[in-house]
C-alpha positions as CSV (number, residue, x, y, z in Angstrom):
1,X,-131.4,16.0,26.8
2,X,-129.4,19.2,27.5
3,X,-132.8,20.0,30.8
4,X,-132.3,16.5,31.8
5,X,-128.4,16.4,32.1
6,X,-128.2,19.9,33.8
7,X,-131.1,19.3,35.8
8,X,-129.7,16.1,37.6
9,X,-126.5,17.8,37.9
10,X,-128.2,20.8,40.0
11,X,-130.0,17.6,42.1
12,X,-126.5,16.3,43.2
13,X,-125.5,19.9,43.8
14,X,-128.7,20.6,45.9
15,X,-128.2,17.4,47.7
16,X,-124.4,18.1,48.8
17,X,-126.0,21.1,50.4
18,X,-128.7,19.5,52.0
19,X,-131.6,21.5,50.3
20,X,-133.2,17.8,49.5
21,X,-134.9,15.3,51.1
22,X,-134.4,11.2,51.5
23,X,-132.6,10.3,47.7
24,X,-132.0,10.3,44.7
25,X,-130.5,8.6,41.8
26,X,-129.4,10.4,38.7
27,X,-129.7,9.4,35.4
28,X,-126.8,11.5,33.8
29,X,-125.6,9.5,30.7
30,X,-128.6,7.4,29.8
31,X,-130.8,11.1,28.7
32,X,-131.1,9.6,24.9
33,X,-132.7,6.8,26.3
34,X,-135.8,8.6,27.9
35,X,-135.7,11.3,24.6
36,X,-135.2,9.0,21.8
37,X,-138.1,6.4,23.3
38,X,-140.7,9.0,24.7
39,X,-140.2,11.3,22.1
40,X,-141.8,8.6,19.9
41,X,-144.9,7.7,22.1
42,X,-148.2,10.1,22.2
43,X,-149.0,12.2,24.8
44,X,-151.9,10.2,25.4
45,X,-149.4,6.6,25.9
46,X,-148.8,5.8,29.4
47,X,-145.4,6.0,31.5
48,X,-144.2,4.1,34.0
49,X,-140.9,4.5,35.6
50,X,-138.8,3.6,38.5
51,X,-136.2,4.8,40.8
52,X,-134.1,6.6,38.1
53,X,-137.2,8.2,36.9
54,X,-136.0,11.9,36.5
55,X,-135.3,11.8,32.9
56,X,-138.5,10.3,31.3
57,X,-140.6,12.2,33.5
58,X,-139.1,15.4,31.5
59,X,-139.2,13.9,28.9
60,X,-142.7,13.0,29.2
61,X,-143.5,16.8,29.9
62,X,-143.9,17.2,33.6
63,X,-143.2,20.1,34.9
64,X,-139.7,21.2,35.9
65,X,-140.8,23.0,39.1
66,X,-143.0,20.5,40.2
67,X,-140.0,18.3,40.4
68,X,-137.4,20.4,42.2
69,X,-140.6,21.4,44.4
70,X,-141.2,17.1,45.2
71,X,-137.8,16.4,46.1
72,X,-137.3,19.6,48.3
73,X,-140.9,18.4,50.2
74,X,-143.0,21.2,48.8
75,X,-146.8,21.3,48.5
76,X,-146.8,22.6,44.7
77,X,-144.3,19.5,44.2
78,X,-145.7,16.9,41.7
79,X,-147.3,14.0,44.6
80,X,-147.5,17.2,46.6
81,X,-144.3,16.8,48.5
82,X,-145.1,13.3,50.0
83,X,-143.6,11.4,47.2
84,X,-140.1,12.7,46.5
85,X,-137.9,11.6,43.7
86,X,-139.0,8.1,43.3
87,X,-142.3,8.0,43.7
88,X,-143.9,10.7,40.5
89,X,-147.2,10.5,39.7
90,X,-149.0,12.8,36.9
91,X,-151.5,12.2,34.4
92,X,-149.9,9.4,31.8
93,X,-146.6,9.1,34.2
94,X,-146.1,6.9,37.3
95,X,-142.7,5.9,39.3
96,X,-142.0,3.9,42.2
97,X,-138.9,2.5,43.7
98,X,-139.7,-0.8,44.3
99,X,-138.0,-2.7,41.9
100,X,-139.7,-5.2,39.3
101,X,-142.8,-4.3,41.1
102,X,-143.9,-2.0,38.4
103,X,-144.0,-3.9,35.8
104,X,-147.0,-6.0,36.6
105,X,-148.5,-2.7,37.6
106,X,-147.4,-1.2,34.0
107,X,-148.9,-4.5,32.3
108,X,-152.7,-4.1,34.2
109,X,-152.9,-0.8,32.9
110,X,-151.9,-1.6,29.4
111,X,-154.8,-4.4,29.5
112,X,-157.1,-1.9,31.2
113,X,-156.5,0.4,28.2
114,X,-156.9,-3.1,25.5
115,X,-160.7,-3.7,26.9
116,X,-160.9,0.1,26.6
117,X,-160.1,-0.1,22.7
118,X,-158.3,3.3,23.7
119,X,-155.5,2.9,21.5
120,X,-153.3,3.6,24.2
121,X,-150.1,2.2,25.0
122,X,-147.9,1.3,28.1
123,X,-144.3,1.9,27.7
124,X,-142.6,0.3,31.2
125,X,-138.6,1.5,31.7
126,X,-137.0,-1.0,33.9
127,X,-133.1,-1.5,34.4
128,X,-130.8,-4.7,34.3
129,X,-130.8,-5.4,38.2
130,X,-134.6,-6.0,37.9
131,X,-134.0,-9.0,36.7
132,X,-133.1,-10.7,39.7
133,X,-137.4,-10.2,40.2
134,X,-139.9,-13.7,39.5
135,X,-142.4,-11.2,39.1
136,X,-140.8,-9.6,36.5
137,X,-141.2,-13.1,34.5
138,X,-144.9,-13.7,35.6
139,X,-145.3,-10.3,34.0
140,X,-143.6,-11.1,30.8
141,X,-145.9,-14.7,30.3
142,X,-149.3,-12.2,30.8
143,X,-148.7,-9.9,28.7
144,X,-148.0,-12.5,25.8
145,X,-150.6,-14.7,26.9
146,X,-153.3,-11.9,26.9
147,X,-151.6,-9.7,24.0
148,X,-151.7,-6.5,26.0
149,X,-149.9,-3.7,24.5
150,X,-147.1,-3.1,26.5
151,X,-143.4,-2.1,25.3
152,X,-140.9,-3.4,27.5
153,X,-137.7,-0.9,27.5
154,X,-134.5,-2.3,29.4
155,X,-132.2,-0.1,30.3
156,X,-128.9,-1.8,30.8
157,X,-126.5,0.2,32.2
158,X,-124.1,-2.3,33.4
159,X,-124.6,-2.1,37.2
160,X,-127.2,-3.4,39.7
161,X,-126.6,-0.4,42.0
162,X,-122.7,-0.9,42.5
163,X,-122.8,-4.8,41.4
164,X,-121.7,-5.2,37.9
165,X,-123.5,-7.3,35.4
166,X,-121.4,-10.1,35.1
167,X,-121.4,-11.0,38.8
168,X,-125.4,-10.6,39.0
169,X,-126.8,-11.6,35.4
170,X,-126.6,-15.2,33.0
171,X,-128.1,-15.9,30.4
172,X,-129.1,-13.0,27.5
173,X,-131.5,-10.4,27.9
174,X,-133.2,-11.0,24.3
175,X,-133.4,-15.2,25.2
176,X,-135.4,-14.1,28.3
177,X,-138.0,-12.2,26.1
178,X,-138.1,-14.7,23.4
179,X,-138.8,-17.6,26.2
180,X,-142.2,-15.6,26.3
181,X,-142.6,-15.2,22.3
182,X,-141.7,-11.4,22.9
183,X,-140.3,-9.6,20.0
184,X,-137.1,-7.8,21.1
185,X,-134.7,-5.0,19.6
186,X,-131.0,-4.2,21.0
187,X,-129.8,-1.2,20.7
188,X,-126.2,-0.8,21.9
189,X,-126.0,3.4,21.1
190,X,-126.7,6.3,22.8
191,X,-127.3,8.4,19.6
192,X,-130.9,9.8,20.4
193,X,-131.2,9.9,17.1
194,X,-130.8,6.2,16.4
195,X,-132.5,5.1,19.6
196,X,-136.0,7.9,18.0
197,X,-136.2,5.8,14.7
198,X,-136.3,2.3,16.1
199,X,-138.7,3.7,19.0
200,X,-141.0,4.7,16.3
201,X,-140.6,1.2,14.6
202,X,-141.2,-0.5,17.8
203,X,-143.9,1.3,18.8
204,X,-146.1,1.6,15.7
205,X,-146.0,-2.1,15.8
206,X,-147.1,-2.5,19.5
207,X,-149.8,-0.3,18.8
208,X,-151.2,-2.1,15.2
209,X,-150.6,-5.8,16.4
210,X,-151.8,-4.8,20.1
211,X,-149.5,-7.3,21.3
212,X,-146.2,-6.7,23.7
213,X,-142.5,-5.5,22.4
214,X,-139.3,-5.0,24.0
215,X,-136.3,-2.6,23.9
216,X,-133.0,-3.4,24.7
217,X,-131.0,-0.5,24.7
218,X,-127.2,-0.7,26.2
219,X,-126.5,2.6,28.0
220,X,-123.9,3.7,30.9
221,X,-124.3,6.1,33.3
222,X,-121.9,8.6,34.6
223,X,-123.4,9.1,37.9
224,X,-123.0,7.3,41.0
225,X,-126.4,4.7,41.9
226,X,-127.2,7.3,44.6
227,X,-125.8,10.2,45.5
228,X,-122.3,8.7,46.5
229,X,-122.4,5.0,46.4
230,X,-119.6,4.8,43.5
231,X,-117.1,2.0,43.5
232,X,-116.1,1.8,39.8
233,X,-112.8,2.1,38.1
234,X,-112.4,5.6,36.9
235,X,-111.1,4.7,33.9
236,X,-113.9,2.7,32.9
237,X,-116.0,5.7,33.2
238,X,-113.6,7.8,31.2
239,X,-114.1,5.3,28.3
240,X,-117.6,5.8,27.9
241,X,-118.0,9.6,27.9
242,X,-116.7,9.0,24.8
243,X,-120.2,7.8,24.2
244,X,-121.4,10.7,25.7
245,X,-125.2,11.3,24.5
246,X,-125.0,15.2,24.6
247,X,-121.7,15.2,22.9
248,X,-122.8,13.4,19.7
249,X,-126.0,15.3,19.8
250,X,-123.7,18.1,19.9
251,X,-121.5,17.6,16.7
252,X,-124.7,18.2,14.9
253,X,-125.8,21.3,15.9
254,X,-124.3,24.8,15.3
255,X,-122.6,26.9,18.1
256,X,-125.7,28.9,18.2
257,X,-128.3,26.4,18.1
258,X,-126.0,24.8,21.0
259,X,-125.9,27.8,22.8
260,X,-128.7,28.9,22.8
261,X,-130.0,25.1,24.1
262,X,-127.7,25.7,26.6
263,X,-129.1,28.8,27.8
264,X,-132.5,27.9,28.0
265,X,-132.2,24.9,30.1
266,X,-130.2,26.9,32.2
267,X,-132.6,29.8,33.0
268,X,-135.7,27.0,33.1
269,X,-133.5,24.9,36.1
270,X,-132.7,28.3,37.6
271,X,-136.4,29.2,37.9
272,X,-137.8,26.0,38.8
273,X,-135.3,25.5,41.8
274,X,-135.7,29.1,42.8
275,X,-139.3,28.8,42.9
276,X,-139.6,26.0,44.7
277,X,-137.5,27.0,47.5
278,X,-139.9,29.9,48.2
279,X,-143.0,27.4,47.6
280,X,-144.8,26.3,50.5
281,X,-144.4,23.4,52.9
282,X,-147.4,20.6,52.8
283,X,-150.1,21.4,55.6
284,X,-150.5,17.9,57.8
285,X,-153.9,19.0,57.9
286,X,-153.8,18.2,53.9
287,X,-152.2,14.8,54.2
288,X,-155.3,13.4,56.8
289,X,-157.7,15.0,54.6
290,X,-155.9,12.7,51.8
291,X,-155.6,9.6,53.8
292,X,-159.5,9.9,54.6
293,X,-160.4,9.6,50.8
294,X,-158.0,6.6,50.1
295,X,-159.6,4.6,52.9
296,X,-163.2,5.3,52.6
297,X,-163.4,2.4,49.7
298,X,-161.9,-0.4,52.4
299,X,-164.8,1.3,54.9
300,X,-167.2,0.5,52.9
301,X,-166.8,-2.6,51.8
302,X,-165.5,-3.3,55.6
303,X,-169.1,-2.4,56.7
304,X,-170.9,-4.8,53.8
């Protein structure tokens, strides 16, 4: 949590200086969410995120560098440069900004890996504004009807980019699953530690029953949507950082286990931000080459 939280802060600061390109959005606040629900998948278990996707790609294990190197546009960034920070995609991880729009993409690949009899899973992060989204629904009614194993983790941090939830949202989250015969936990913590054990629940039974589950888990972040896009009461703000994820983390640890936490996601952010500055800018050349490939499928069944 202590890499996510300091490497999102360096983001803003790289942005305010105009080191980065096109946006971001920040996930400071809502690290236990991406720890405590990844940290309980396998390595071979699929991710799919969206536009706040910093955290569970860490958390997922890609690489710190590659990440600084995709949002400053560098070819040794993780889409090569091309993708920046909403658009990720490494083996077992895949972003995109478009909202609702991944989650029939994340519930294809969980049925691709059911006729597969891979064991894996799909595990599909998507926040409370999403479900403004039909397609979000028409997702939902597949994945029960066809039993894929999918786990559905809601992230409700209160705001649909600067519109809160009671102006934008009726109705209750767990109903909407339970329309579609979708079992559904709420969480409303941010104690990673909590948030691990009923992941591991959760997820043990999407993976025995091969059917789909759903996470609920009530979060808040501390960050703007965006970069500056902040229109909330600063008070309201101040109340949850007493809910602070790091913080309770923090109480049990020792000074030096803390420190030295500290220290290490320090020197890692350090490196990988330093390194990518030096890194190379994509070669045009590179991105016709790539373009070539992705079209020769529609050529050829253009020509049949």
């Amino acid at each position: 949590m202590l890499r996510i939280r300091l490497f999102e802060e360096r983001v803003l600061d790289e942005f305010s200086k105009g080191r980065l390109f096109g946006t971001t959005h920040t996930c400071i606040g809502q690290e236990a969410d991406a720890v405590g629900v990844i940290g309980a998948l396998r390595r071979s278990d699929i991710v799919v995120s969206n536009h706040r996707g910093h955290g569970h790609y860490l958390a997922h294990g890609g690489s710190m560098h590659a990440l600084a190197a995709e949002l400053m546009g560098r070819s040794t960034g993780v889409s090569g440069g091309r993708g920046g920070s909403q658009h990720l995609h490494f083996p077992g991880f895949y972003s995109n900004g478009i909202q609702g729009g991944i989650v029939p993409c994340a519930v294809g690949m969980a049925l691709a890996e059911k006729r597969q009899n891979s064991g894996v899973i799909v595990a599909v992060f998507l926040g409370d504004g999403t479900f403004g989204e039909g397609v979000v629904y028409e997702s939902f009614n597949i994945a029960s009807l066809w039993r894929v194993p999918v786990l559905f983790v809601v992230e409700n941090n209160r705001y649909a980019q600067t519109t809160p939830l009671s102006a934008n949202f009726s109705g209750d989250f767990c109903l909407r699953f339970k329309a579609f015969d979708i079992d559904i936990d709420e969480l409303d913590t941010t104690d990673v530690v909590v948030i691990r054990e009923a992941a591991e629940s959760v997820v043990a039974s999407v993976r025995e029953m091969g059917g789909p589950r759903a996470m609920l888990l009530n979060t808040y972040r501390f960050s703007p949507h965006s970069k500056g896009d902040d229109v909330r009461d600063p008070a309201e703000i101040e109340h949850y950082r007493q809910f602070d994820p790091i913080v309770l983390m923090r109480a049990r640890l020792s000074d030096g286990e803390y420190d030295s936490s500290l220290t290490a996601a320090r020197d890692e952010i350090c490196q990988a931000f330093g390194q990518a500055e030096m890194d190379a800018w994509p070669d045009p050349a590179d991105l016709l080459d790539a373009r070539e490939e992705l079209l020769k499928p529609w050529v050829r069944s253009s020509k049949l």
